[in-house]
C-alpha positions, 0 to 999 in steps of 0.5 A: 500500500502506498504511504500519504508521505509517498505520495506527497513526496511526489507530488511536491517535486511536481509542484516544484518543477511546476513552479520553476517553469512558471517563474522562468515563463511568466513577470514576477507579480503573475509568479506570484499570484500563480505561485499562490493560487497553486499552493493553495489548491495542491499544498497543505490547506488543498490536496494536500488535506484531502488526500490526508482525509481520505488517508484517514478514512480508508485507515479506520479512523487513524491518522498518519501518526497513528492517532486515532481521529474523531469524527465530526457529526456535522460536516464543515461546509 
């Protein structure tokens, strides 16, 4: 089975060869509005937390750590 660390880590070296084209190709004020909008949507507050989400929910209810997890009653929306 494949660990969230795994794929994390390739998902970071994606992000990063992504960003480094972008900062070669695009004026510094357009890098950084993209440099945020693409760590906002593949980093920790995005994909990042969904896959650990998922992570969580396929494991039973235990995080990455080993903790076990809570469950929230009422979905956050």
């Amino acid at each position: 089975m494949v660990s969230l660390a795994a794929i994390l880590a390739l998902l970071n070296h994606r992000k990063n060869r992504v960003l480094r084209i972008a900062e070669a190709a695009l004026p510094e004020s357009q890098f950084r509005a993209f440099r945020g909008l693409l760590l906002d949507e593949f980093g920790r507050e995005g994909l990042e937390t969904d896959l650990e989400r998922l992570m969580v929910e396929r494991d039973g209810g235990v995080d990455r750590a080993g903790r076990y997890v809570q469950r929230k009653e009422v979905p956050n929306e």
